[in-house]
C-alpha positions as CSV (number, residue, x, y, z in Angstrom):
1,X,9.6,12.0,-22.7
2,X,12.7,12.0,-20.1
3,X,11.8,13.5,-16.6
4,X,15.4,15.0,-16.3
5,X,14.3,17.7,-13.6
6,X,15.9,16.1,-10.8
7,X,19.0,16.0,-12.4
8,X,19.8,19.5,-13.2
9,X,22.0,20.1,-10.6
10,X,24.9,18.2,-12.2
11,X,25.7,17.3,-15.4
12,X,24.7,14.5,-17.5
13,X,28.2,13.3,-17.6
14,X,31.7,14.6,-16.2
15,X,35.0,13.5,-17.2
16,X,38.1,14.6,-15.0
17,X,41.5,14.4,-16.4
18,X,40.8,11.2,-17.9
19,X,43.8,8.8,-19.3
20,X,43.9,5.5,-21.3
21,X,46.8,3.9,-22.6
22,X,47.1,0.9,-24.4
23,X,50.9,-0.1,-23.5
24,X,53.0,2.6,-25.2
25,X,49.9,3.9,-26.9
26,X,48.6,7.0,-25.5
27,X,45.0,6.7,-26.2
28,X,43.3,9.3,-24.5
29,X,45.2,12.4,-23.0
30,X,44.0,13.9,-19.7
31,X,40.6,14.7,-20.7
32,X,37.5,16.9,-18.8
33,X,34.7,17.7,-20.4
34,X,31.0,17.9,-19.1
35,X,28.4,16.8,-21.3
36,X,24.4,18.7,-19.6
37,X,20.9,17.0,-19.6
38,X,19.6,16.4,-22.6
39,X,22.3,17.6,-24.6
40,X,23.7,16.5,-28.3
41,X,26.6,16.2,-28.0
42,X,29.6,15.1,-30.9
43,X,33.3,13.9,-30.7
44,X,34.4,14.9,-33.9
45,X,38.4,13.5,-35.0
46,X,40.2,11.5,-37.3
47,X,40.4,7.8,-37.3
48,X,42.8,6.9,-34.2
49,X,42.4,9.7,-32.5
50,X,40.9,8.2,-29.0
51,X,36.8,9.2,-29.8
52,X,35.8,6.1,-29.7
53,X,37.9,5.0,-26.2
54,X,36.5,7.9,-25.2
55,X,33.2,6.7,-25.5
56,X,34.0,3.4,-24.8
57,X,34.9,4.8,-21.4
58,X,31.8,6.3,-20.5
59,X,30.1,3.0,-21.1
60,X,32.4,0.8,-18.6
61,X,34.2,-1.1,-21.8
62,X,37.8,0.5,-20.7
63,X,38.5,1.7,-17.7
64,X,40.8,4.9,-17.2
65,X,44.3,4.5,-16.0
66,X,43.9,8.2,-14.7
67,X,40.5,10.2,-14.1
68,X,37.4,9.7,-12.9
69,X,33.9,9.1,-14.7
70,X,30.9,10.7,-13.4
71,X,27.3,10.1,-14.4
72,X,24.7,12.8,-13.2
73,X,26.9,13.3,-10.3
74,X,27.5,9.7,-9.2
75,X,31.4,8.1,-10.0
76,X,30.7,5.5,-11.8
77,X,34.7,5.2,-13.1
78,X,34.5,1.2,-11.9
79,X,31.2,0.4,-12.5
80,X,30.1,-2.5,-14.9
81,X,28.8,-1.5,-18.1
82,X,25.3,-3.6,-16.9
83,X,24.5,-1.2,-13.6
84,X,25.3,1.9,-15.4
85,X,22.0,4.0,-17.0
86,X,23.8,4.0,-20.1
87,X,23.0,2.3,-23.4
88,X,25.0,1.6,-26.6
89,X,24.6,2.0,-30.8
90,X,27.0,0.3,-32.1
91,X,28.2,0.3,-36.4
92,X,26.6,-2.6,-36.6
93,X,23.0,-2.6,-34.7
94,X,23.5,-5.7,-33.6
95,X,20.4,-6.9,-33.9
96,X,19.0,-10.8,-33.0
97,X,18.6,-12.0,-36.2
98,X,16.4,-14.7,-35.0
99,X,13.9,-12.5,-33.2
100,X,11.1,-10.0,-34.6
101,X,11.5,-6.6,-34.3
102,X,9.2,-6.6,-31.1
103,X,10.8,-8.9,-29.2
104,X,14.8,-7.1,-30.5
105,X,13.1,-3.8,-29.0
106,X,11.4,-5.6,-25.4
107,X,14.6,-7.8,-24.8
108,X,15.9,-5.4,-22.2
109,X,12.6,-5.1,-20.7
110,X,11.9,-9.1,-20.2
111,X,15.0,-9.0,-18.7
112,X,14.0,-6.5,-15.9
113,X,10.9,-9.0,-15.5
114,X,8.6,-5.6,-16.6
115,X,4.7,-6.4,-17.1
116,X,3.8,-7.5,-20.1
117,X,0.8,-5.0,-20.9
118,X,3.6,-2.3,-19.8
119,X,6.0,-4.2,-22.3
120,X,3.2,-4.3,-25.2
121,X,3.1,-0.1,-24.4
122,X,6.4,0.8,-24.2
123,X,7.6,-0.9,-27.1
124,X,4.9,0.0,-29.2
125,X,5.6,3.8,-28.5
126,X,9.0,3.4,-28.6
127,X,8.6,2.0,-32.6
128,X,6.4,4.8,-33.4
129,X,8.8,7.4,-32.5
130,X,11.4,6.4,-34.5
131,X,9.2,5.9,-37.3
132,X,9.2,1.6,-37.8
133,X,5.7,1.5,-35.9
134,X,4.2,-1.3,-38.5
135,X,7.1,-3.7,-38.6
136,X,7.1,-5.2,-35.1
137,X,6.2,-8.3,-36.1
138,X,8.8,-8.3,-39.2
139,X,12.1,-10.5,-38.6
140,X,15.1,-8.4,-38.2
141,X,16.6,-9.8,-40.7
142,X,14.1,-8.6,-43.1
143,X,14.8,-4.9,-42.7
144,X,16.4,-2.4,-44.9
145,X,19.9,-0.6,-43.1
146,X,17.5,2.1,-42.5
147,X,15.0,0.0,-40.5
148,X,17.7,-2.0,-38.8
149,X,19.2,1.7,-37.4
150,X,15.6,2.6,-36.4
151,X,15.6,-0.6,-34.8
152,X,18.8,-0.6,-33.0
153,X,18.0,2.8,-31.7
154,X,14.8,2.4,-29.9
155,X,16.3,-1.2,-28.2
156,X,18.7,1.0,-27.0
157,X,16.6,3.5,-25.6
158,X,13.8,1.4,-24.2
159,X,15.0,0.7,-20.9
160,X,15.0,5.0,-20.7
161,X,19.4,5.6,-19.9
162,X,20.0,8.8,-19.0
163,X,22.7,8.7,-21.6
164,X,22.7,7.2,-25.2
165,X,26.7,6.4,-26.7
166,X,26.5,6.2,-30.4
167,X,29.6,4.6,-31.7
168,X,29.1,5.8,-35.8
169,X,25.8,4.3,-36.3
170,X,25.3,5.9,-39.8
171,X,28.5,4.7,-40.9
172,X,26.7,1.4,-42.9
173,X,24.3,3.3,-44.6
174,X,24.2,5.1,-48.5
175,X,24.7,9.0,-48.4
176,X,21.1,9.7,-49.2
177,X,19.7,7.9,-46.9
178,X,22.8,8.9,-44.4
179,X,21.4,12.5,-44.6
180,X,17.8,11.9,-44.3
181,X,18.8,9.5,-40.8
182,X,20.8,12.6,-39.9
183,X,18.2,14.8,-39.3
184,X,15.1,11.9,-37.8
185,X,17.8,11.4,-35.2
186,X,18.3,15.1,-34.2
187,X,14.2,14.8,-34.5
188,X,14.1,11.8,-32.2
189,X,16.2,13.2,-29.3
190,X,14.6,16.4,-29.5
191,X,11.8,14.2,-29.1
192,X,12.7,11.9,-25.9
193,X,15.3,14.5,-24.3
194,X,17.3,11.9,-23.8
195,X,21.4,13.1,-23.6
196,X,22.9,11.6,-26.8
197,X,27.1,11.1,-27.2
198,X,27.6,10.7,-30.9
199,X,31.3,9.7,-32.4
200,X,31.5,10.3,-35.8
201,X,34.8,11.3,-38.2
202,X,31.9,13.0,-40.8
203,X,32.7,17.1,-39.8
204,X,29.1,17.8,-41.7
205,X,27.4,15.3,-39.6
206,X,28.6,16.7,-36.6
207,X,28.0,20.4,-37.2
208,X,24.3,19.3,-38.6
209,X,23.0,17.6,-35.3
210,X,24.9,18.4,-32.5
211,X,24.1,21.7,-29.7
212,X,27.8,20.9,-29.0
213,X,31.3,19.1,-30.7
214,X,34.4,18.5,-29.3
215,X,37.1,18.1,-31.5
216,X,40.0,15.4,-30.8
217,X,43.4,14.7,-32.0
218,X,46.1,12.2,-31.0
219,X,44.2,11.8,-28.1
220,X,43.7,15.4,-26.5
221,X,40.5,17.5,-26.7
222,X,41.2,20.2,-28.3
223,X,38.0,22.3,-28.8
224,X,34.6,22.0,-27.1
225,X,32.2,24.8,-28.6
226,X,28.8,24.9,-30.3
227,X,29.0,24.0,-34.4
228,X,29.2,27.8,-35.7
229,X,31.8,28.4,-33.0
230,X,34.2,25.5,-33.9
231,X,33.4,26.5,-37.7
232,X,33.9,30.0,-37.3
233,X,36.3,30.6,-34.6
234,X,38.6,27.4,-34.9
235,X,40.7,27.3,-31.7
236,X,43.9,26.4,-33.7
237,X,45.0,25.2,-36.7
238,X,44.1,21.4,-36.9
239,X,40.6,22.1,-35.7
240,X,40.4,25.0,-38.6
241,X,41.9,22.4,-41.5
242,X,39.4,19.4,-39.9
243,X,36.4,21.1,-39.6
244,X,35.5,22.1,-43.6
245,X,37.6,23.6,-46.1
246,X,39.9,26.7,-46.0
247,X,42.0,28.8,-48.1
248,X,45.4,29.5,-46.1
249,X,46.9,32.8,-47.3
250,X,50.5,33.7,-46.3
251,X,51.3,37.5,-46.5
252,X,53.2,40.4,-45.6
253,X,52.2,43.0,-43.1
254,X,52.7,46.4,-44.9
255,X,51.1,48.9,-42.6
256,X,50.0,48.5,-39.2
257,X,46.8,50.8,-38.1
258,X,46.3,49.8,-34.3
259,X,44.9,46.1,-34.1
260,X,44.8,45.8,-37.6
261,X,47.6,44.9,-40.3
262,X,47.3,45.9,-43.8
263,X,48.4,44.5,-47.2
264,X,47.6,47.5,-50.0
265,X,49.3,47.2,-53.6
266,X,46.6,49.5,-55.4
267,X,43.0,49.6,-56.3
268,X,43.3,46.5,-57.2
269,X,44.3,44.7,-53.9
270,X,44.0,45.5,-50.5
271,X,43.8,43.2,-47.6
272,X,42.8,43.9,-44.1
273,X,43.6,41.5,-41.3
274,X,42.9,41.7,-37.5
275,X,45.7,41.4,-35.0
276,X,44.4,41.0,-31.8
277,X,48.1,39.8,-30.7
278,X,49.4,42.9,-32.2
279,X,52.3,42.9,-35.3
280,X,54.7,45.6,-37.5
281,X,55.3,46.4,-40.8
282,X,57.5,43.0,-42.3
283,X,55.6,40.5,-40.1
284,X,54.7,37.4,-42.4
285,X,51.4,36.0,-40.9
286,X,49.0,33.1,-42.1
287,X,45.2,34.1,-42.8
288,X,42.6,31.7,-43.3
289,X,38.9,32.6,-45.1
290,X,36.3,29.5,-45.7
291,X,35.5,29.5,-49.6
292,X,31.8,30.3,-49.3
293,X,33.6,33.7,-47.4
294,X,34.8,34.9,-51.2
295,X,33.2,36.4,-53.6
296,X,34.2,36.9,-57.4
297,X,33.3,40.2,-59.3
298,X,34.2,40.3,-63.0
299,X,36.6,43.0,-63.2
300,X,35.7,45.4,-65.2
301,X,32.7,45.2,-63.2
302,X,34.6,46.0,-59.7
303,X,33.9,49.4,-57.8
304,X,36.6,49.4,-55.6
305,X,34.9,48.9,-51.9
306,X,37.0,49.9,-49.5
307,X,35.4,47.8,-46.5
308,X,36.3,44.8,-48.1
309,X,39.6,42.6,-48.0
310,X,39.8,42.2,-51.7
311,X,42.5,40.7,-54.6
312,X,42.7,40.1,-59.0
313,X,42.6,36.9,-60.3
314,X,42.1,34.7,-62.9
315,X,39.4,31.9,-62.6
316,X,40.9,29.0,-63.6
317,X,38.9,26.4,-63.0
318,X,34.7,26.0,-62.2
319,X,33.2,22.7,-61.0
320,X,29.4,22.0,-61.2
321,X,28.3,20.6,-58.0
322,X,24.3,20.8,-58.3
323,X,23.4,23.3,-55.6
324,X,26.9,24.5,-55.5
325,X,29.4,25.7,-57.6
326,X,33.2,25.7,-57.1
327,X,35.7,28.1,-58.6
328,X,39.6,27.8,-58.2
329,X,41.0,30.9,-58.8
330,X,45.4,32.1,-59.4
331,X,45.8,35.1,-57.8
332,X,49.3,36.2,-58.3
333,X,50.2,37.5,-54.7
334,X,48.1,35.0,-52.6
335,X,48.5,31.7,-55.2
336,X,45.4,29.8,-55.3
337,X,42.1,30.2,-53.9
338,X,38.9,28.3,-53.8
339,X,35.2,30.3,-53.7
340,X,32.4,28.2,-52.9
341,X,28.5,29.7,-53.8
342,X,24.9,29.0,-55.0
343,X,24.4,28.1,-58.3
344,X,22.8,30.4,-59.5
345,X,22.6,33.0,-63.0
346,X,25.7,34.7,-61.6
347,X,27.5,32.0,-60.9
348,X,27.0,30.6,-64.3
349,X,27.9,33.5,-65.5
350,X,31.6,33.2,-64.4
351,X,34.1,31.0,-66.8
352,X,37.5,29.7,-67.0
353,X,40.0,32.5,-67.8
354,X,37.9,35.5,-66.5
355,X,39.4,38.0,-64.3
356,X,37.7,38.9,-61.4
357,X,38.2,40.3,-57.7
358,X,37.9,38.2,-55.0
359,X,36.6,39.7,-52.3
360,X,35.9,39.0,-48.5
361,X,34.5,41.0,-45.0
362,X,38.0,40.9,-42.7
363,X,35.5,39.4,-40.1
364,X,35.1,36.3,-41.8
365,X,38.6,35.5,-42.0
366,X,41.4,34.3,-38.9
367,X,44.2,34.1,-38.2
368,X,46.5,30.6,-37.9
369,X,49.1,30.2,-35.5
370,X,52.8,28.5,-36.1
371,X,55.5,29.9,-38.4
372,X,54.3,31.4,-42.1
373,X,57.1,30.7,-44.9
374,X,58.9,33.8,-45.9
375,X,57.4,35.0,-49.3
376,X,59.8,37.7,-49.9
């Protein structure tokens, strides 16, 4: 376990208006973020969008061409990758072929001249927490992509860093066994309380391990919040398209009632919307709801809540996905819409060509910002 007492009184790592460029190529924009002890903690963007020089940055590969790089309160922006207390994952493990899983894991050690009964301890120890504890002795290149990840993590974390950079380190393996790594790595820092930095593109993977994501784009952090925050409460329109999927819903403001716009064409629509920015009758605004956020009623099966943001439509479309189904739905004010829910007796229930009401809370759904195409 990591003794990070003595440490509380800054954070694990501190990035001030830092800047890379790669001759006309802005990489990273004036970023400052603060990553705490024992934190996990995900950059979450698109391929290209500077995550990785990000990273790269906190382990001494690049150096900034702006900004400053602080590790638990010491600037470290021009020290050597070597005399930082920082360790890399990278896609590939990078494992020594040659070697046995033992000596892959105390390589780091022998080279800090530790004891050997201290070496035979540690490594030991470190193999049984990340669940490979029978295979030192088995050549590395005799593991499965599972093992070799295993592997690659605890060489990495042997020498105790106060910060571990994962650079994608899932990326090589299946989706089953992706999902399963997923959560024994949570385990495994939860475990150590070591401060982990994790760059992936994968918005699932993100939101399922992390205590915090920032979100980048075109080199500029745009979001840092906890995973419900960034899934919920999107702070503007890339991060709400990136993270999951989203129906965008352009309409007309027909009444206004204080901080609140209305769309009301009869008992079968009616669509509140919150407008903490205020608005008037005519105003054309964009709405955005997450598909597991609507529900579908049969019609004729309706009783007209009024709490509800609610709207007819056909169901046009429903795609089996095992634990979930999918149902794309024409609704012929709002166009089309997608409801994600269990699979369950309802939701077989439900069939191309029904009519239904979609219906919502006006909680679950935000606003998006920028100009909304005229509908009239």
């Amino acid at each position: 376990m990591s003794d990070v007492s003595r440490y509380t009184e800054h954070p694990a790592i501190r990035l001030d208006g830092v800047t890379k460029r790669f001759g006309a190529v802005l990489a990273v924009d004036d970023v400052t973020l603060k990553i705490e002890e024992g934190e996990f903690f995900s950059l979450l963007g698109p391929s290209g969008c500077g995550k990785t020089t990000t990273l790269r940055m906190l382990a001494g590969f690049e150096t900034p061409d702006e900004g400053s790089v602080y590790l638990r309160g010491e600037d470290v922006t021009l020290v050597q990758p070597n005399k930082r207390a920082t360790n890399m994952v990278f896609q590939n493990y990078e494992l020594f072929p040659h070697m046995t899983v033992f000596n892959n894991v105390a390589y780091g050690l022998k080279l800090k001249k530790v004891p050997k009964r201290e070496i035979t301890e540690r490594v030991n120890d470190m193999l049984e927490v990340v669940g490979v504890g029978g295979l030192g002795k088995r050549a590395a290149d005799q593991l499965s992509g599972g093992q070799q990840q295993r592997v690659a993590l605890a060489r990495a974390l042997i020498n105790r860093p106060a910060v571990l950079l994962l650079d994608e380190p899932l990326s090589a393996l299946d989706v089953k066994l992706r999902k399963r790594m997923q959560l024994e790595l949570k385990s495994i820092q939860e475990t150590l309380g070591t401060t982990f930095v994790y760059v992936t593109h994968d918005q699932e993977e993100a939101l399922l391990m992390s205590d915090r994501v920032g979100i980048m784009n075109e080199g500029v952090l745009l979001q840092v919040a906890a995973p419900r925050t960034i899934y919920e409460q999107p702070a503007d329109d890339f991060v709400a398209d990136f993270v999951g999927t989203l129906n965008e819903l352009t309409i007309r403001i027909e009444k206004v009632e204080g901080e609140r716009g209305l769309v009301a064409s009869g008992d079968q629509e009616r669509i509140w919307m919150d407008l903490p920015g205020g608005g008037t009758v005519g105003d054309i605004v964009r709405l955005a709801v997450r598909p597991e956020a609507l529900q579908l009623t049969p019609r004729r099966e309706w009783d007209g809540s009024p709490d509800l943001s609610h709207t007819s439509g056909t169901v046009s479309d429903v795609i089996y996905l095992g634990p979930f189904t999918q149902f794309l739905v024409n609704s012929e004010r709002l166009g089309r819409m997608l409801s994600q829910r269990v699979s369950d007796a309802e939701a077989a229930a439900i069939r191309p060509g029904m009519q239904v009401i979609v219906s919502w809370h006006p909680d679950t759904a935000f606003m998006l910002a920028g100009p909304a195409a005229d509908t009239r």
